[in-house]
ZAMARGU-4260 file (C-alpha; in steps of 0.2 Angstrom, whole numbers, plus 5000, padded with zeros to 4 digits):
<rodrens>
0) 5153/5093/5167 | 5156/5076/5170 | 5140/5073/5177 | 5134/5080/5162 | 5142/5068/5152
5) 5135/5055/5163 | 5118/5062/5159 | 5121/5061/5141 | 5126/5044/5142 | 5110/5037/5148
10) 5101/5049/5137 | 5109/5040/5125 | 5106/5023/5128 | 5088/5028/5130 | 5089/5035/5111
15) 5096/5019/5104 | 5082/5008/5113 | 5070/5021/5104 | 5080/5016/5087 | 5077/4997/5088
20) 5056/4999/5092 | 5058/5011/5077 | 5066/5001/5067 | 5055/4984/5071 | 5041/4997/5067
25) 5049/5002/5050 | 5050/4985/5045 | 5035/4976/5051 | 5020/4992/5047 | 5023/4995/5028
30) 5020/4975/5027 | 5006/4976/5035 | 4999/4986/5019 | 4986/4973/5010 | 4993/4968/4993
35) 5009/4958/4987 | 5021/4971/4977 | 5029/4957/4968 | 5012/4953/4958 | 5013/4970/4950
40) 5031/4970/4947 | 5027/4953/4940 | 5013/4963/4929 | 5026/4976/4925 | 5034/4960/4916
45) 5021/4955/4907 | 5017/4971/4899 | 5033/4971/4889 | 5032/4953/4880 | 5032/4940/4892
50) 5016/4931/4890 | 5021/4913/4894 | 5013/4906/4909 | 5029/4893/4913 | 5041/4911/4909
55) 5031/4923/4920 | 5030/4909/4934 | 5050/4908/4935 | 5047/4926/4933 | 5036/4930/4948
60) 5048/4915/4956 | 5065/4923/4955 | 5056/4941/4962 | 5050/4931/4975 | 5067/4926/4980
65) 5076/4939/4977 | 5066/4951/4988 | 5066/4935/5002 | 5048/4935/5003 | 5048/4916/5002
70) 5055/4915/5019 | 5046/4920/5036 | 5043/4939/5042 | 5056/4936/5057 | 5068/4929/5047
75) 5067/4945/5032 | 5069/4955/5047 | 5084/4948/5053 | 5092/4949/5034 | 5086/4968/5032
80) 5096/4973/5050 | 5111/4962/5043 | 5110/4971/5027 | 5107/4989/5036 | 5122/4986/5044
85) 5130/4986/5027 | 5124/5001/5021 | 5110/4989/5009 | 5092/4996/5009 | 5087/4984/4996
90) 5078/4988/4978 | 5063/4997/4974 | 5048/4987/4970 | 5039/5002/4959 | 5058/5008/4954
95) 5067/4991/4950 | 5082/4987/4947 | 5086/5003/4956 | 5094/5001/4974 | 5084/5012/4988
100) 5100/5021/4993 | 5101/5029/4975 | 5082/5032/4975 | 5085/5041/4993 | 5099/5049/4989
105) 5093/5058/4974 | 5077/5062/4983 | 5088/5067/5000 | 5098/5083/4989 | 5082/5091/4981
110) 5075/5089/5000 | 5091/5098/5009 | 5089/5110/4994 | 5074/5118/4998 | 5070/5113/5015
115) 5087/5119/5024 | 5089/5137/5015 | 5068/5138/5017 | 5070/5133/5037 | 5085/5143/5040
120) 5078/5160/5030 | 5061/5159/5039 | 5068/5157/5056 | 5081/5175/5052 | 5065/5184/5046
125) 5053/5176/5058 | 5064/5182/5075 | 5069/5199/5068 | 5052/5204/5064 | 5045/5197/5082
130) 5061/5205/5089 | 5055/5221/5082 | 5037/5220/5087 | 5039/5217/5104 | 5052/5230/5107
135) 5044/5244/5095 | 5026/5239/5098 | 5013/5251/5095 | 5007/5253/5076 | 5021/5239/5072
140) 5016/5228/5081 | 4998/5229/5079 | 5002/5223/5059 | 5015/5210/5061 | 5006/5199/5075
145) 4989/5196/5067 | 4998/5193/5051 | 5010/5182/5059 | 4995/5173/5069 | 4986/5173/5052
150) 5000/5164/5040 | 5006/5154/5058 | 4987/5144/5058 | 4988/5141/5038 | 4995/5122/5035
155) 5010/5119/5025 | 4997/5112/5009 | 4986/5125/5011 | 5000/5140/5010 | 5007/5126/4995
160) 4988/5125/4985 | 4987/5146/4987 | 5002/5148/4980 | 5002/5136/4966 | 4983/5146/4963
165) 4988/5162/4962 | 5004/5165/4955 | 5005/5147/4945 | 4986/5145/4937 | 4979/5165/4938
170) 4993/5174/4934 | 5007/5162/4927 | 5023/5165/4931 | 5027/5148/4939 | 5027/5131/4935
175) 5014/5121/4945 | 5024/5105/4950 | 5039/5097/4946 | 5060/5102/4951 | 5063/5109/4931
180) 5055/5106/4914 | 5052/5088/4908 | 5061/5092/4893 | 5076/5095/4902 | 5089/5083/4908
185) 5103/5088/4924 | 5116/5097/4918 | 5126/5113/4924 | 5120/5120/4908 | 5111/5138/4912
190) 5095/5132/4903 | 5092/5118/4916 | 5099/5128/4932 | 5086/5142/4926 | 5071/5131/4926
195) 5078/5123/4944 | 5076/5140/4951 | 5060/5144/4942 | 5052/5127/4949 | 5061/5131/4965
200) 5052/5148/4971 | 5035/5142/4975 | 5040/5128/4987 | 5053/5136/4995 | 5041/5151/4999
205) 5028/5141/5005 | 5040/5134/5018 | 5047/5151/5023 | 5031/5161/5025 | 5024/5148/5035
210) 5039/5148/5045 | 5041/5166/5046 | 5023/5168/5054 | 5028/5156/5067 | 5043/5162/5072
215) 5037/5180/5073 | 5025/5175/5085 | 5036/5165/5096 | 5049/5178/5098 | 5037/5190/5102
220) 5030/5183/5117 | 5047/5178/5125 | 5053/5196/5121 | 5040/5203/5127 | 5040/5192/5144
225) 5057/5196/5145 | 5057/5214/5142 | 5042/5214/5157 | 5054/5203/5171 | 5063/5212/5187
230) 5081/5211/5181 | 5074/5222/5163 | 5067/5234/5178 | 5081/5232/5191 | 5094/5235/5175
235) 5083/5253/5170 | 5084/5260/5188 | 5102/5254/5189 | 5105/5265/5171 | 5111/5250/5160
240) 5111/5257/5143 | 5095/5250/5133 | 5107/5243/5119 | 5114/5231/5132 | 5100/5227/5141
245) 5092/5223/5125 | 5106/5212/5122 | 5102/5203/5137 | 5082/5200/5134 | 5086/5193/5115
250) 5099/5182/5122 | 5085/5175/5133 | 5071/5174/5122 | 5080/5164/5110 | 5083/5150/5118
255) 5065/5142/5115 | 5067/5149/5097 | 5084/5138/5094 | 5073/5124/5100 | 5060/5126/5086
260) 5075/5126/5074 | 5084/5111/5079 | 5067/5103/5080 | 5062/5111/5063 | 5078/5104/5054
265) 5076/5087/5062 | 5059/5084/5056 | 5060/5093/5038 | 5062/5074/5031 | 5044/5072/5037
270) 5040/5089/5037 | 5042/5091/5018 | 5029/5077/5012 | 5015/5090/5009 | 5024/5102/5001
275) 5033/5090/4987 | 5017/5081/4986 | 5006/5097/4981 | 5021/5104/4970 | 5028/5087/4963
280) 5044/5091/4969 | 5055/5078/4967 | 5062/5075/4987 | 5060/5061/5000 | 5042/5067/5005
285) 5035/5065/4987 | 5048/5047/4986 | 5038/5042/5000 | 5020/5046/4996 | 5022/5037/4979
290) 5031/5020/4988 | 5013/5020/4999 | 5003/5019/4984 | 5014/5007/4977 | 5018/4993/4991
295) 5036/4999/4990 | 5040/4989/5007 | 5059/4994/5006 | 5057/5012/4999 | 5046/5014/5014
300) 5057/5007/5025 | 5072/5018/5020 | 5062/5033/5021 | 5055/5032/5038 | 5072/5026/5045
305) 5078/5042/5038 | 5066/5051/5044 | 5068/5042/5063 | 5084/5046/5060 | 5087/5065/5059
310) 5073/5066/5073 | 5084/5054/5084 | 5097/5066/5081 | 5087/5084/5082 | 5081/5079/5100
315) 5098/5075/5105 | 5106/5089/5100 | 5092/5100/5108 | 5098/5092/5125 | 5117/5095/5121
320) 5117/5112/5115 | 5103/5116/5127 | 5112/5111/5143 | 5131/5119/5135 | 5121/5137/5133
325) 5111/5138/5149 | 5115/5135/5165 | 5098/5132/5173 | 5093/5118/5159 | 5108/5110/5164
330) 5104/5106/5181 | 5086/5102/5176 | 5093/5090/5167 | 5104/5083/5182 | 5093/5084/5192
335) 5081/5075/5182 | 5093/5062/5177
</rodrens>
């Protein structure tokens, strides 16, 4: 194990070298967006009484200032590591006075909310129907595969845009967009928790269906390729009960699905964009598409570092929980390191 450790630790710097080109390219790509957010924050002004061209100077002045665009790129760099360190993301251009840690926090819950139970309940579904397929096959299998291959090849927004047109717009049983009515304010009152959940349905079974179809399919093949190797054959002749030889070819073939869901929960941050973009649901995806379109350099910033982030993180812990559970990986991994 201690070579492991050893492996780990140069894994590790690797990862944090990988952090600082990320985090230079965080800072330095949303400001390469054409346009100056302080002139429309400086507008934002103007359109509620200040009309004076001395006052609206000082105005556009003090923003200047404040968000250190007066001094050079290198050195706003430099202040926005200093401040990271702090726990300081800055304030929203489009969202101001707001700090970008509150506007990511908010939009991090409703994320969590509907991306981790979404992940997690089409991964269950997804391996137990592939489980089933490969180990029953015939008429069973024959319905869950192409299905699975079918939903599998439909993108997230196109899954989203179905669902928002058939059971939103034909038949109107759900809200189109939004996370609960706009008349509504949050509260642990039953009236806004019962529009959460009816604004909550459509996106969180977009995510699962589109998950459910990939993991099918994935767990199929590896059980199947599993269930056709020489210890399945050698096990039969040897009369292992199926039961446990079963046991044996699903502990196997999960391996590559555990992969997909430490990959599938680091990357939701990024992952989620579409859906909350076609749904307006209120998350870190939606937060991000709206900072684009309004030159909101910090809210950019925050989001992508978070998303860098949890997929910094995901890929580690594959390689750590990976080489713990099996053997052969971790002397692939010695070996390679």
């Amino acid at each position: 194990m201690e070579k492991f450790y050893q492996y780990l630790g140069k894994r590790l710097f690797w990862y944090l070298l990988t952090f600082v080109v990320a985090l230079m390219l965080n800072f330095f790509l949303p400001r390469a967006i054409p346009g100056n957010p302080v002139d429309a924050l400086a507008a934002r002004m103007m359109q509620v009484g200040i009309t004076n061209a001395d006052a609206m100077a000082k105005v556009y002045e003090n923003f200047t200032k404040e968000f250190g665009m007066d001094k050079p790129l290198a050195t706003q760099f430099l202040i926005f590591v200093g401040n990271l360190f702090n726990g300081n993301l800055g304030r929203s251009f489009s969202q101001y006075p707001r700090t970008v840690t509150s506007v990511l926090k908010n939009a991090m819950g409703w994320t969590l909310a509907i991306q981790i139970p979404g992940i997690i309940c089409g991964w269950i579904l997804g391996n137990i129907l592939g489980a089933v397929a490969a180990y029953k096959r015939g008429v069973f299998d024959g319905i869950i595969f192409p299905v699975s291959l079918f939903i599998n090849s439909m993108p997230f927004y196109v899954m989203a845009i179905l669902l928002v047109y058939f059971f939103s717009i034909m038949l109107g049983w759900f809200p189109t967009g939004g996370g609960y009515g706009t008349n509504l304010f949050p509260s642990f009152r039953w009236e806004f928790i019962a529009s959460l959940l009816h604004h909550y349905w459509l996106p969180f079974s977009s995510i699962v269906l589109v998950a459910i179809g990939g993991q099918a399919i994935g767990m199929r093949s590896m059980a199947i390729y599993e269930l056709n190797t020489d210890y399945v054959q050698y096990s039969k002749l040897m009369g292992i009960k199926d039961n446990k030889i079963v046991g044996y070819v699903f502990r196997n073939a999960m391996l590559p699905q555990i992969t997909g869901l430490i990959m599938s929960l680091g990357t939701m941050m990024s992952g989620a964009m579409i859906v909350e973009i076609v749904f307006g649901y209120p998350g870190v995806g939606h937060v991000l598409f709206a900072a684009i379109r309004n030159n909101d350099y910090p809210v950019i910033s925050g989001c992508t570092l978070v998303i860098t982030i949890t997929v910094l993180i995901a890929n580690l812990a594959l390689e750590i929980v990976l080489g713990l559970m099996d053997p052969r990986i971790r002397a692939q991994q010695l070996e390679g390191g």
